[in-house]
C-alpha positions as CSV (number, residue, x, y, z in Angstrom):
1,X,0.0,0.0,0.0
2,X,1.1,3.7,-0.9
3,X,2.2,5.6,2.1
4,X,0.9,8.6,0.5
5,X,2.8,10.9,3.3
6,X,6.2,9.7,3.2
7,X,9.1,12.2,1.8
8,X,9.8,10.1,-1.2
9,X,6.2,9.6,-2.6
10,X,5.8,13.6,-1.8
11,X,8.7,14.6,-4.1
12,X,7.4,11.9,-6.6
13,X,3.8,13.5,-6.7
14,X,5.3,17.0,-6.3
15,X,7.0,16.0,-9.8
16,X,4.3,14.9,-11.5
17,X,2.2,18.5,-10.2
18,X,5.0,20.1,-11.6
19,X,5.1,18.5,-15.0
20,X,0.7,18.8,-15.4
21,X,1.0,22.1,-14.5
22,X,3.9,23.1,-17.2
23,X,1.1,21.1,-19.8
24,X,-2.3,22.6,-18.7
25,X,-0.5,26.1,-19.2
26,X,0.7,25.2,-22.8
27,X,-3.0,23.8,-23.7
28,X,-5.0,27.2,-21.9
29,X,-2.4,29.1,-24.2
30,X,-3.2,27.7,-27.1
31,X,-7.5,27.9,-26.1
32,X,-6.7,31.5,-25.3
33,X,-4.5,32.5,-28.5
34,X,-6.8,30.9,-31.0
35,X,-10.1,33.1,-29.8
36,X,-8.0,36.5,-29.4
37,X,-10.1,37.3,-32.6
38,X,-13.0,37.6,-30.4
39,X,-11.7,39.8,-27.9
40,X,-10.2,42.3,-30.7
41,X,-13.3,42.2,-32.3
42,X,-15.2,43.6,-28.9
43,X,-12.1,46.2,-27.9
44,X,-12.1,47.6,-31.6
45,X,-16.1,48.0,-31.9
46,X,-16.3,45.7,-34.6
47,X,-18.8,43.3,-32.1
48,X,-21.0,45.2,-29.7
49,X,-20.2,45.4,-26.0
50,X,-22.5,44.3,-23.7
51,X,-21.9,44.4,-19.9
52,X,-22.3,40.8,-19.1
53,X,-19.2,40.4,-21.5
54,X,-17.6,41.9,-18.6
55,X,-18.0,38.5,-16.3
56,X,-16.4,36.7,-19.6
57,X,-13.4,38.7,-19.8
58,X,-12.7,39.0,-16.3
59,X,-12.7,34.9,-15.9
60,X,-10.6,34.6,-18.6
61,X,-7.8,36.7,-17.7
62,X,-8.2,35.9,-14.2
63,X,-7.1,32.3,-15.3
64,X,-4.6,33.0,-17.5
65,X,-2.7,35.3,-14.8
66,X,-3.5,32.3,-12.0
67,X,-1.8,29.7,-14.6
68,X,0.7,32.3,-15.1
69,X,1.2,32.6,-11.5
70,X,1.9,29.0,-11.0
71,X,4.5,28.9,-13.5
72,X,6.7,31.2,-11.9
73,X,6.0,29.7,-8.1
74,X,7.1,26.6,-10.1
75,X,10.4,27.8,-12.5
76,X,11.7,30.8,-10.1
77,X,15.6,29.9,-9.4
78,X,15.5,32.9,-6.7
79,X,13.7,33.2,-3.6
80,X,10.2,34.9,-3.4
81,X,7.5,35.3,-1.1
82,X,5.9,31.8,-1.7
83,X,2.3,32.6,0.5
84,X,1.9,36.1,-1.6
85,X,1.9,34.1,-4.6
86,X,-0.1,31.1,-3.9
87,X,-2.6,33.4,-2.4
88,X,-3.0,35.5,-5.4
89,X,-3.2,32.2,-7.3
90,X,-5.5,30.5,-5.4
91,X,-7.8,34.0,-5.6
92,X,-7.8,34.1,-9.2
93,X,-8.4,30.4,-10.2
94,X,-11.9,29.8,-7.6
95,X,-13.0,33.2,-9.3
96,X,-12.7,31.8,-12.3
97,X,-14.8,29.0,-11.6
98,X,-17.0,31.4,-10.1
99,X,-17.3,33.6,-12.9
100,X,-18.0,30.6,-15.2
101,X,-21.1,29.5,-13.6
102,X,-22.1,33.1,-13.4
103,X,-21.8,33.4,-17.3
104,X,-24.1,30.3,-17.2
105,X,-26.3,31.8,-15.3
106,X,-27.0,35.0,-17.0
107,X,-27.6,33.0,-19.7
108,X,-30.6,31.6,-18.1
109,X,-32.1,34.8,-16.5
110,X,-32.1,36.1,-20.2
111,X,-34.4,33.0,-21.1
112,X,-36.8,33.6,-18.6
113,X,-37.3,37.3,-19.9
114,X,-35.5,38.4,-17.1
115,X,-38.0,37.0,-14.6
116,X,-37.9,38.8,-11.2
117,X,-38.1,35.4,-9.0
118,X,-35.5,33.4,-11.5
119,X,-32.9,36.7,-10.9
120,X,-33.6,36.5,-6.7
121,X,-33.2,32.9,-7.0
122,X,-30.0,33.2,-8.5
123,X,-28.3,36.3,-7.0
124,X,-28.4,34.6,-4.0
125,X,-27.1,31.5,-5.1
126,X,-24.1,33.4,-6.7
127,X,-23.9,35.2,-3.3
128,X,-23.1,32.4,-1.2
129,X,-20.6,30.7,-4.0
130,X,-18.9,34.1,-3.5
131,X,-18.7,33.8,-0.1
132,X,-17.0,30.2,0.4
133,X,-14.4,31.6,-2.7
134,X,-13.4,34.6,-0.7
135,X,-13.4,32.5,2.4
136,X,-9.3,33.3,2.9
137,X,-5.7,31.9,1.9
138,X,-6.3,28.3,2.3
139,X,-3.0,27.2,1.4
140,X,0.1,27.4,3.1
141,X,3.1,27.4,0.8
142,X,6.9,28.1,1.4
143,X,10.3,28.2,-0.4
144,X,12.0,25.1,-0.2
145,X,15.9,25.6,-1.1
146,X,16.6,23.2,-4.3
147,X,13.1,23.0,-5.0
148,X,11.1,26.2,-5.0
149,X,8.0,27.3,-4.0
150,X,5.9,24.2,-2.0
151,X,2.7,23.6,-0.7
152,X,2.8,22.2,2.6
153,X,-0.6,22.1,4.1
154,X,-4.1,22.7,2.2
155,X,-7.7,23.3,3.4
156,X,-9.2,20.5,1.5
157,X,-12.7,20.7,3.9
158,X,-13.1,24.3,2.1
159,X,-11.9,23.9,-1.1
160,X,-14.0,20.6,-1.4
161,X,-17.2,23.0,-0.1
162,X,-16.4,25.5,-2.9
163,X,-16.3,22.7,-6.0
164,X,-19.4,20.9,-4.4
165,X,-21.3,24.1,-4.6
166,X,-20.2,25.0,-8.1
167,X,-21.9,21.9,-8.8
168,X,-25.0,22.2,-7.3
169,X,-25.1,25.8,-8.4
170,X,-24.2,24.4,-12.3
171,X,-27.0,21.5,-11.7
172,X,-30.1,24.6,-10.6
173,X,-29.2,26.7,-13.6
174,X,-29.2,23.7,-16.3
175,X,-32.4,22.4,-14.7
176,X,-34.0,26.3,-15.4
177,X,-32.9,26.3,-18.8
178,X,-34.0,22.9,-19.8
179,X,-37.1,23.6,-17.8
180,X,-37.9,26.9,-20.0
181,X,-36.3,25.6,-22.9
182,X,-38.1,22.2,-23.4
183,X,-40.4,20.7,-20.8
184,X,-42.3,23.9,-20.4
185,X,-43.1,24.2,-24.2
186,X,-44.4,20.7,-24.3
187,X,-46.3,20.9,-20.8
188,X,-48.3,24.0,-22.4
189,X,-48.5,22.2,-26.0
190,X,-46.7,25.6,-28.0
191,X,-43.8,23.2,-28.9
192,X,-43.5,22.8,-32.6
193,X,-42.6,19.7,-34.0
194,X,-39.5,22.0,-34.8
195,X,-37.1,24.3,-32.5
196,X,-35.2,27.0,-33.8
197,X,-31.7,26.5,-34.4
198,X,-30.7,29.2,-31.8
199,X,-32.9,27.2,-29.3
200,X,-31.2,23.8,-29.7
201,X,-27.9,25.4,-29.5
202,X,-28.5,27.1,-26.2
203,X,-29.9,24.0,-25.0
204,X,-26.7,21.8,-26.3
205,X,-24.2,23.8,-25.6
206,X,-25.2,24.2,-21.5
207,X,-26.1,20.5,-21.4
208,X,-22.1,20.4,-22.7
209,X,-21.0,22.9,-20.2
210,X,-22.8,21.1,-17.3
211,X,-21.1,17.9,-18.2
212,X,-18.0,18.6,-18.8
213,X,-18.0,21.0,-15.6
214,X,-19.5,19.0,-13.2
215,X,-17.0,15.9,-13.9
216,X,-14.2,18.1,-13.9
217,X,-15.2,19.5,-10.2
218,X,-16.3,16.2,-9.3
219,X,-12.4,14.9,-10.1
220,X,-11.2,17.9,-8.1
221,X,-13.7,17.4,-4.9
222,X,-12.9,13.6,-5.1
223,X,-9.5,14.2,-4.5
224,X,-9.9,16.9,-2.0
225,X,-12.2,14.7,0.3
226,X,-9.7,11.4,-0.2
227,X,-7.2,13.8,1.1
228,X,-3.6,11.6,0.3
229,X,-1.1,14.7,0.9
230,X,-1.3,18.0,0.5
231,X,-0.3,18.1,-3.8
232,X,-2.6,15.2,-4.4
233,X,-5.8,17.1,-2.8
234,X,-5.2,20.0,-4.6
235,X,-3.9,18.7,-7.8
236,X,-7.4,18.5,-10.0
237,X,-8.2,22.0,-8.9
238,X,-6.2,23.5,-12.0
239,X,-8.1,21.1,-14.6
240,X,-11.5,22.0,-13.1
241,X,-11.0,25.7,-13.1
242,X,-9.5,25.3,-16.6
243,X,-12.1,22.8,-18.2
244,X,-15.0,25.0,-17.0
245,X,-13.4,28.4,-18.1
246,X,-12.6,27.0,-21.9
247,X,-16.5,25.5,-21.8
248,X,-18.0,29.3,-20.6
249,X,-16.0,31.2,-22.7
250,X,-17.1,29.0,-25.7
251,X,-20.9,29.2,-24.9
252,X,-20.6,33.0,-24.7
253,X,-18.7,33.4,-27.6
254,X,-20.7,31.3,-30.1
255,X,-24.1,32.2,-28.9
256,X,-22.8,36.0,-29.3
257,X,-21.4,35.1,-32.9
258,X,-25.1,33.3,-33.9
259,X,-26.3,34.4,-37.5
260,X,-29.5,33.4,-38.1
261,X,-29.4,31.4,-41.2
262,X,-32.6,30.3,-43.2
263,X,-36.3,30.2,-41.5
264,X,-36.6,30.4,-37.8
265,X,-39.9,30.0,-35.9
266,X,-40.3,31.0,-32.5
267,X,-42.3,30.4,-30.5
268,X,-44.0,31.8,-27.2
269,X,-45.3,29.4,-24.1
270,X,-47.2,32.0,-22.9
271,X,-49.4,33.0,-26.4
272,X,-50.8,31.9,-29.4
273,X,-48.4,33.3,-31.0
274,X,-45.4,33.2,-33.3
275,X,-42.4,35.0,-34.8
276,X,-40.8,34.1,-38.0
277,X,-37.5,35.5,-38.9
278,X,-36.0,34.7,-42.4
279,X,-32.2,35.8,-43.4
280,X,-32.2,37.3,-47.0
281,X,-28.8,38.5,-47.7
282,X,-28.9,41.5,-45.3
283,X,-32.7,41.3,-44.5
284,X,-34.9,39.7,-42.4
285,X,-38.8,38.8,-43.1
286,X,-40.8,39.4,-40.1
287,X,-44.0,37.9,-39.9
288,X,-46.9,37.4,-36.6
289,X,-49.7,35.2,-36.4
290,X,-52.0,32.8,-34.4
291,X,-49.9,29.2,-33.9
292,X,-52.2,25.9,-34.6
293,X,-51.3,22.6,-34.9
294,X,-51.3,22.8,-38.6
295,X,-48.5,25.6,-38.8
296,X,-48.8,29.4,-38.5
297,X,-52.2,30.9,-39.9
298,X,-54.1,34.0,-39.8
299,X,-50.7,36.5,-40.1
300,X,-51.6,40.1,-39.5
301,X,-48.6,41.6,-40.3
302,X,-46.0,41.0,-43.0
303,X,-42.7,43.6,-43.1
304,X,-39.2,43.5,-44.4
305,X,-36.9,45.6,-41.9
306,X,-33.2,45.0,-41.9
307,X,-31.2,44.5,-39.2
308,X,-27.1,43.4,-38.6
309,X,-27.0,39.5,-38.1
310,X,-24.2,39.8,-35.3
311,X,-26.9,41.9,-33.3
312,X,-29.3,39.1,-33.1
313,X,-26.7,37.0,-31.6
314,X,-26.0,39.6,-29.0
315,X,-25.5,37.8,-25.5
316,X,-28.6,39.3,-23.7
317,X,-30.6,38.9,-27.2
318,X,-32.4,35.9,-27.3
319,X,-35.3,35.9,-29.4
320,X,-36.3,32.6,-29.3
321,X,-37.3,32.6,-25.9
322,X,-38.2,35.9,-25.8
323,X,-41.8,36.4,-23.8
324,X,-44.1,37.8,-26.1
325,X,-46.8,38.8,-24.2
326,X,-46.3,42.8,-24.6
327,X,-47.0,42.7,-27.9
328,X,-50.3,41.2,-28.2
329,X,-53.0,42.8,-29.8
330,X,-50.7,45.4,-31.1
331,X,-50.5,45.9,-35.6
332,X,-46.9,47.6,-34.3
333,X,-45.8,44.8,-32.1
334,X,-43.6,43.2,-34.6
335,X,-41.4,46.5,-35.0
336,X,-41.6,46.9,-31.3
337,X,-40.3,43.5,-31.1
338,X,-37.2,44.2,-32.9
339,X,-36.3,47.1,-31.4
340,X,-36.5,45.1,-28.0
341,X,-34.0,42.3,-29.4
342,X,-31.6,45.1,-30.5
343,X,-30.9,46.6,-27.4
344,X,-30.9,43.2,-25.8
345,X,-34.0,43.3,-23.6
């Protein structure tokens, strides 16, 4: 059996921390490099800001400077203040995981039309994430002459609170979405026998985030809770942080680049009613109507506006789960609708 705490297994495991560390650096390089045409794109004015962006940007960079933290606690040949550092780190990589389920989250506030409860619900749920991730320096590291920066003790109890609640908190926000997103549409019989493609990608890509999130932070917590030494509890955190970072950033980025492309029907839980958006080089073909189960019927009003295709994608525009219920009953409710989705309400 592995004596997990003897000096010759710690150096082993401290090696092999060392070496995953050096990799998972080189891989969130190359994730962040290949999508700096995003970010330029935003900074230059090219793709509209939006202020929710700001909870993208600020995980991503927080990660990057953690990651690059941990490369000079790990390569430094002179001595440095070891705790200063691994604090900062530790800081910067649970915000980033925090940050991450809050871009999932926002995600599902806008498709409940911003519903009061939903945004209580949440807020308080981000609240008390918050508060175990600013719960204090739980590491203790120190410079180790030949070696470098070390870790020498870790509050796993803590640490394993924090990834268990990212969890849970990633599990309540998927259930809201799916909720909105598919069973409520059936429960009321408004579901078409086909979804927009903007509403099966939302749906895909957080059932993708969820997954790949919750196994990574399951990993992490498992290890945390077996508790071998002090590397081998802490030595999933990185991945986690990293694996649900890299799945945010890519739900915000391709739900803000979404062009509509060919028909789209929408279609509201609440009404009778329907929205049809077609994409005609530049142009988009409103229409609104009463839904039966034969298709859309009785239209009462037919326009052409035109609009820019990147602003439909916009991350607080989502018109396919928009609540129509302001504009019934109204021959200007389909301009009115528009005008909502441009500005992202």
């Amino acid at each position: 059996m592995v004596d997990w705490q003897s000096p010759a297994e710690l150096e082993r495991d401290s090696q092999i921390f060392i070496k995953l560390m050096h990799a998972l650096l080189g891989f969130y390089a190359w994730e962040f490099a290949i999508s700096l045409d995003f970010d330029w794109a935003v900074l230059t004015g090219k793709k509209r800001f939006r202020w929710p962006l700001v909870f993208y940007f600020a995980g991503r960079y927080l990660l990057l400077f953690a990651l690059i933290g941990i490369a000079i606690a790990l390569d430094t040949p002179t001595e440095i203040n070891c705790q200063a550092l691994y604090a900062f780190i530790q800081v910067a990589g649970d915000g980033a995981v925090g940050l991450a389920s809050i871009n999932l989250s926002l995600r599902t506030v806008a498709i409940w039309s911003q519903n009061k409860y939903i945004i209580a619900l949440l807020v308080l749920i981000i609240l008390g994430h918050w508060s175990l991730i600013l719960q204090g320096v739980l590491l203790t590291a120190a410079w180790v002459p030949g070696v470098g920066c070390a870790i020498i003790k870790s509050n796993n109890t803590v640490l394993a609170a924090t990834f268990i609640y990212s969890m849970c908190f990633d599990l309540v926000v998927m259930c809201l979405s799916a909720y909105k997103l598919a069973w409520a549409p059936r429960r009321t019989g408004s579901a078409s026998g086909t979804q927009s493609t903007l509403v099966r990608m939302i749906f895909a890509d957080g059932l993708i985030y969820f997954f790949i999130a919750f196994l990574a932070n399951l990993l992490a917590t498992t290890f945390m809770v077996l508790s071998l030494n002090a590397v081998m509890g802490i030595i999933f955190n990185v991945p986690a942080a990293i694996a649900s970072t890299i799945v945010a950033s890519r739900v915000v980025r391709r739900l803000t680049n979404y062009q509509v492309q060919g028909p789209e029907v929408y279609a509201s839980s609440g009404q009778n009613s329907a929205i049809a958006f077609r994409s005609t080089n530049g142009a988009s073909r409103t229409a609104m109507g009463t839904v039966s189960a034969k298709g859309v019927t009785n239209v009462h009003v037919e326009m052409e506006t035109f609009t820019r295709a990147e602003e439909i994608g916009d991350l607080e525009a989502f018109p396919a789960v928009k609540d129509h219920s302001d504009y019934k009953d109204n021959k200007s409710s389909v301009a009115s609708y528009e005008d909502d989705v441009k500005h992202g309400l």
